[in-house]
N, C-alpha and C positions, 0 to 999 in steps of 0.2 A: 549482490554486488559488494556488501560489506563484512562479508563474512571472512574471509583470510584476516582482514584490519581486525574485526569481532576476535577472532580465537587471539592474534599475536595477545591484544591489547587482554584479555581475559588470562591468559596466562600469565604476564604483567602483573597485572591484580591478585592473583591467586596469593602470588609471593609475599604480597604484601600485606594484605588481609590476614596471614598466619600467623605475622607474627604481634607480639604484645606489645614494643612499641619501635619507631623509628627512629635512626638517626637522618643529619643528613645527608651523610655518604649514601645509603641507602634509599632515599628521594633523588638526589642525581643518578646514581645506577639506572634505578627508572625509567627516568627520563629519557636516559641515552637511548634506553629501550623502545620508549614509546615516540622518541624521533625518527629511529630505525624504522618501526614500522608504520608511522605516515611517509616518509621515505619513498618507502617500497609498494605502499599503496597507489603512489604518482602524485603527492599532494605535491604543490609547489614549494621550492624549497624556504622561500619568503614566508611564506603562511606558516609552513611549520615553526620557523626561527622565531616570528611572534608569540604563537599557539605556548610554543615550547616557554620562552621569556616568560609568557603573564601567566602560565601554570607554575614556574617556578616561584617564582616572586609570592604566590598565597603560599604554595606548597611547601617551603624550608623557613618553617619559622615555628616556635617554642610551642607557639597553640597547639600546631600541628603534631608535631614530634613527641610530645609529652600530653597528647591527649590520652583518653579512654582506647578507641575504636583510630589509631592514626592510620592506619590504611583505607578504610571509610569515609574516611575527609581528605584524601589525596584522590579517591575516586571520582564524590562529589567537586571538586575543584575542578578535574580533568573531564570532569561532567560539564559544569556550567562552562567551561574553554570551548569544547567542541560549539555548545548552544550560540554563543559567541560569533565564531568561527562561522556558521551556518546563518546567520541572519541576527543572531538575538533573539530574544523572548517578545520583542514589541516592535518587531518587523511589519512592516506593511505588505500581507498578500494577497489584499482583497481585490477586485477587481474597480475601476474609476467607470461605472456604465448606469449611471444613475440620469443621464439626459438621452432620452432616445432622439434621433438616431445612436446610442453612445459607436462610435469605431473601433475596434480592435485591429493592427496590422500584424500579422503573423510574418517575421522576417527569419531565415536561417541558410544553411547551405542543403544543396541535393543532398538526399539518402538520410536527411537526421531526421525526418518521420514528420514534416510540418504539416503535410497536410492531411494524414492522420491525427495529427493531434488538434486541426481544426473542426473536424470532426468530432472528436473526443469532449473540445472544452463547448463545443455548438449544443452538442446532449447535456451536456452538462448544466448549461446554462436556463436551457428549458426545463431542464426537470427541478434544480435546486432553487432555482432563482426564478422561473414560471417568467419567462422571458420568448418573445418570439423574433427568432434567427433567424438573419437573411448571409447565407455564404456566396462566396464571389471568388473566383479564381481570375487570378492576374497571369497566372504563367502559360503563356503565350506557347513555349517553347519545348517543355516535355512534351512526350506525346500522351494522348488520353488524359492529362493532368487535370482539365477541367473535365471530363467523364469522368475521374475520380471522384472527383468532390461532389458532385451531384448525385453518384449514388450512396456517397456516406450520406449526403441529405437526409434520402428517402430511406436510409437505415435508422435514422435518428426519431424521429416522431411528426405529429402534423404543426410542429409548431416551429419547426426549421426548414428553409425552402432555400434554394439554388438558384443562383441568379441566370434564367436560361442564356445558352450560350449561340452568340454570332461572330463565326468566322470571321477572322482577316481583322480583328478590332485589335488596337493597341495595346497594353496595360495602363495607360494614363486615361483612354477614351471605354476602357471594361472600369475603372475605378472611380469616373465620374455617372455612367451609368446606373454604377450600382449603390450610389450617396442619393443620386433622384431616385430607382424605385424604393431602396427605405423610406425616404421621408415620404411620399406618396402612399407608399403602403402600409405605412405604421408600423413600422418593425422595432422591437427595441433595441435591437443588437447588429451589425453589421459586423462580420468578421472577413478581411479581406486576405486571402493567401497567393502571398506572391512569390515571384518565381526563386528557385534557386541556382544556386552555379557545384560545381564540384571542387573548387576553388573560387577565394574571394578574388572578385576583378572589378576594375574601375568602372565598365559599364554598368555592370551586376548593383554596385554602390547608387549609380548612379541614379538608375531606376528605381530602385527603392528609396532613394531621396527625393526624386520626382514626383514618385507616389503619396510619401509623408506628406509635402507640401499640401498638394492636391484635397486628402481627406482629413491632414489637421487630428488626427487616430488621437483617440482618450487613453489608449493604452498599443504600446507598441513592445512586443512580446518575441524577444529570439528563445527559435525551439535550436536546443544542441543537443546531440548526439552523446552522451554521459560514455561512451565507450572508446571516444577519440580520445578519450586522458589530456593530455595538457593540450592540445589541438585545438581541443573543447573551449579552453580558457582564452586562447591565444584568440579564436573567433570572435567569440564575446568580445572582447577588449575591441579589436578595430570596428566591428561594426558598431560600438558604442561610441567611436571616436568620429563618427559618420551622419547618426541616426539616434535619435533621442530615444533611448531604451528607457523602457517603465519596468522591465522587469524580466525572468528567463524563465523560460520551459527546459527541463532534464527529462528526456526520452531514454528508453532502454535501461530503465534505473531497475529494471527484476532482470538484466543480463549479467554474465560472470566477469565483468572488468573489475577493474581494482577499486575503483570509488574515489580517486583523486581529485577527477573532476568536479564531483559534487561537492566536494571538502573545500575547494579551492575556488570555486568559482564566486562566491560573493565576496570572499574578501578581496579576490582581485579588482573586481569590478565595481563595486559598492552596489551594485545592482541586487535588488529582492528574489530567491526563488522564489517563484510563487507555486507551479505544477511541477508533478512529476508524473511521465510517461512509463505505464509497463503493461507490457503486453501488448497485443493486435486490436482486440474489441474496444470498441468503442466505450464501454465505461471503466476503462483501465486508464483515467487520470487522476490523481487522487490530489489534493490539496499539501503544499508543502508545511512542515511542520520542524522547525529547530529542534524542539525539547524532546519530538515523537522520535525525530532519525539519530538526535544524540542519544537518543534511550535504545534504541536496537542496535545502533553501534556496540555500546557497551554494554549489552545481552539484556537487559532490566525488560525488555519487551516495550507491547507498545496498546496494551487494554483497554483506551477510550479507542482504536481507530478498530480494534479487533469488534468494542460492542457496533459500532456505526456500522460498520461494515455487514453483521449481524442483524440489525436493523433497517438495511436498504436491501438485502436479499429474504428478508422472513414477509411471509402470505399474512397479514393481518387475521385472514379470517380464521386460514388454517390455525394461525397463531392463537388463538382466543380457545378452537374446539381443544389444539391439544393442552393449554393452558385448564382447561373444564376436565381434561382428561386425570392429567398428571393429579389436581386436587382431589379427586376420587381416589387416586392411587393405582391407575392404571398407566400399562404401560405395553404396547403390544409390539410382535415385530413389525409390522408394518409402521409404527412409532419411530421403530431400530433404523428402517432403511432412510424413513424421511429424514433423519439425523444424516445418515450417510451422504444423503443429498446436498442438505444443506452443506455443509462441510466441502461438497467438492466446489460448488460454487462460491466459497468465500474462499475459496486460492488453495484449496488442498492439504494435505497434511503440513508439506513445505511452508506455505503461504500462513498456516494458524501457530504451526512452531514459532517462525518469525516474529511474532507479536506477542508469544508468551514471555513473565519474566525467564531466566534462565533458558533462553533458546539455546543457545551455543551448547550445553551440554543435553539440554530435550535434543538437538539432531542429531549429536554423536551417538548417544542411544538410538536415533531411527535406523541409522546407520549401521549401526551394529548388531540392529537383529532385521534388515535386510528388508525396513521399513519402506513403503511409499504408497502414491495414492491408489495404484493398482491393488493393494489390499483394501480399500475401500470400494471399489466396482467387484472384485470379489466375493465379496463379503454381502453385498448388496446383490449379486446374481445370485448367492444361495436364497437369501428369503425370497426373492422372485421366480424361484423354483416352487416354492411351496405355493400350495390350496390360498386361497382368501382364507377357508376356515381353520388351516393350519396356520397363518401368519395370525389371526387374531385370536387362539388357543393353541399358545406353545405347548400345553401340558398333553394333548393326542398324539405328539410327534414320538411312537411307538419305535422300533428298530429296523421294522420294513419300512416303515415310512420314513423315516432319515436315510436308508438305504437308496430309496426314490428320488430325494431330494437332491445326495451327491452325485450319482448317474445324472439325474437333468442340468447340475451346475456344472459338470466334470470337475469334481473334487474329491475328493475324501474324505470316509464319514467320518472320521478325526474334525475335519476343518468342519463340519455342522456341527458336530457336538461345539466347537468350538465358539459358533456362533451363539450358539443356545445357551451356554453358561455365560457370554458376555452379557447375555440378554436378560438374565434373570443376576447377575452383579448389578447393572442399570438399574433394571423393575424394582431394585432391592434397594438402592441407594436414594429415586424417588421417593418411594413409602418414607425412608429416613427423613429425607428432608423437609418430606410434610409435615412429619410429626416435628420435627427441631426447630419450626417455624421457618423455614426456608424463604419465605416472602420478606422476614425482616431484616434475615442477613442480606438477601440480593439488594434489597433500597439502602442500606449504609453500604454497600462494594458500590453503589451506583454513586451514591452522594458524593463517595471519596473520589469516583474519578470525574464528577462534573456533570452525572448525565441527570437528569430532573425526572422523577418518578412517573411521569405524565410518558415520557420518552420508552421509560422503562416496561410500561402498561404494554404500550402500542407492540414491545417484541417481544412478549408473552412472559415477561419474567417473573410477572404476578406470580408461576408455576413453582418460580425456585431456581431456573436455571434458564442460562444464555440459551437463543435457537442455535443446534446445530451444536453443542457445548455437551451433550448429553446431561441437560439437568442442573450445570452451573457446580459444580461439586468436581474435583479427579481423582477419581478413586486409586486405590493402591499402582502401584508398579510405576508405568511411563508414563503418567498424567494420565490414563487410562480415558483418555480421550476414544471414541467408540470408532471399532476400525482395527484400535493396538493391538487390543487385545492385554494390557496390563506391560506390554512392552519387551514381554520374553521372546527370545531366539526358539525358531522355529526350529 
């Protein structure tokens, strides 16, 4: 979503970073620049005019101009603007559901994904916070609406259940049903998803006003649709003018819009993001984060959400064998593919670029040697061509037997051999990092971004290297993350 704003704003910087020091004609040019492009992003044009104001005001003064690095502290500056801008650093996004029954009201318009995403924050809820969810659909009026929500239920785990459904009942007489069976059944969580309109209407208000009353909700949560651009904002605003909002959900936030909305929507509203929606699956909601989305804004990446992220998809157990592994200084392909694996379930090549520093130019490189995640199923169907005894002794993979391998992948023996020298660059970089102490370096990368060595244990990093990271180390070329292949054009 942020990626056109990412390049304008990067190229912006480039200019400025070159040179040895500023004036401030050269701070205003900028600026004009970096108004331009929230502009064209669809930020409101109010937000920018502030954004813009209190960037200038740090940004055109003697410190700045006659520093060391003055393009590095105009970054920084337009760093902590955006952080701002997005909630601040000491934003409230935690959720108020510390008295069970606690309520949650999910309010928004059709089609902006709410009752996906009451599913989404329902899992969520059970698995991070070991809470058990009772969901309830209020919307009377879609069809199958409450059949939806009830098989997200039963997708979700045994600790979130569906408020069974009976015909012909009101949303005010489904909303007082479902406040008695929580308290009855000890639920800690009720999340209630009411209906929506495809336009806001005064009945539409009405009802969900009706409803507030009724359940008295600890937290009342509009989901908006991140790809209406100003739409989005305008929503926000009235139903805020209606309905005591605690806070908003941004759905479709890994879609190609312009990102205005998300730039825009807390300052209009004073309201907290708190979630943001991407993707279909049900654990594609991630927790909002000011300083993580001002840092992928402006390419720095985003390395504590990339380790988490690492840490909720790696096997503990597997985690510990190949951790036992790699300290011996093994490293097999069957090693090779489980990396592959990982990797495609933590968001794909796309999805791990995004979070590195220097994304913005890691993708034009993907791009330009005709990168994507289909070279990692690729690359993964050749070692699943080979033997077991050939995946765990690359060194028998003779010339008829590579011959056998691309015939069963449909490839060519070029792209095996290809596989095989990535394989042993890895094996080879391992061994390195055993010897170099690899464990010491991963617990100071850990400490510096926050995560506790305990944390660090649990995702095998004792070995030296992130799951799924190939080893925590990027060897030569394109971060040589495993997949690249060093990042040359084919």
């Amino acid at each position: 979503m942020f990626d056109t704003l990412s390049e304008r704003l990067g190229g912006i910087f480039d200019g400025l970073t070159g040179r040895g020091a500023l004036s401030e004609k050269d701070v205003n040019a900028a600026l004009r620049e970096i108004r331009v492009a929230l502009l064209e992003a669809d930020v409101a044009l109010p937000v920018v005019k502030d954004f813009i104001d209190s960037v200038r005001a740090r940004a055109v003064g003697e410190e700045v101009i006659r520093s060391v690095k003055p393009g590095q502290q105009v970054i920084k500056i337009v760093y902590d603007g955006l952080v701002e801008m997005l909630g601040g650093e000491e934003a409230d996004t935690s959720l108020r559901i510390d008295s069970p029954p606690a309520i949650i009201m999910m309010a928004g318009l059709q089609g902006s994904g709410k009752t996906t995403t009451t599913g989404k924050l329902a899992k969520r809820l059970s698995e991070k916070e070991r809470k058990r969810v009772l969901l309830a659909s209020l919307d009377t009026r879609r069809p199958a609406a409450m059949e939806q929500l009830a098989i997200l239920a039963d997708q979700c785990n045994e600790n979130v259940s569906a408020l069974p459904i009976i015909q012909g009942q009101l949303p005010a007489d489904i909303a007082r049903r479902a406040l008695n069976a929580a308290k009855i059944s000890g639920y800690d969580v009720l999340i209630l998803d009411t209906a929506g309109r495809t336009t806001i209407d005064e009945q539409m208000m009405n009802e969900v006003a009706e409803i507030a009353q009724i359940a008295n909700p600890s937290e009342t949560l509009l989901v908006a649709d991140a790809l209406t651009g100003q739409y989005a904002v305008e929503t926000a605003s009235r139903f805020h003018a209606r309905l005591p909002l605690t806070g908003l959900v941004l759905t479709r936030m890994d879609g190609d819009g312009r990102g205005g909305a998300a730039l825009s929507m807390r300052a209009v509203t004073s309201l907290p993001i708190k979630f943001m929606g991407v993707g279909e699956k049900l654990d594609g909601l991630d927790a909002f984060d000011a300083k993580r989305v001002a840092g992928r804004i402006l390419g720095q990446g985003d390395i504590v959400s990339l380790v988490e992220k690492a840490a909720e998809q790696m096997d503990a157990e597997k985690a510990e064998r190949m951790a036992e592994k790699l300290r011996k200084g093994e490293f097999d392909l069957e090693d090779m593919a489980d990396q592959f694996r990982q990797m495609q379930r933590m968001g794909g090549l796309g999805g791990l670029m995004g979070m590195l520093p220097g994304a913005r130019k890691a993708k034009a490189a993907m791009d330009s040697a005709n990168l994507d995640d289909n070279v990692l199923k690729r690359q993964e169907a050749i070692i699943l061509s080979m033997t077991r005894k050939e995946r765990r002794k690359p060194a028998i993979l003779n010339a008829s037997r590579r011959k056998r391998i691309a015939a069963g992948a449909g490839v060519t023996v070029q792209e095996v051999n290809k596989v095989l020298k990535m394989h042993q660059q890895m094996a080879g970089m391992m061994k390195k990092m055993r010897q170099k102490g690899g464990m010491k370096n991963m617990m100071n990368m850990a400490q510096a971004a926050g995560i506790s060595p305990g944390d660090l244990a649990k995702m095998g990093g004792g070995a030296g290297g992130l799951p799924g990271l190939g080893g925590g180390g990027l060897p030569p070329g394109m971060g040589g993350l495993p997949g690249l292949g060093g990042g040359k054009k084919k």
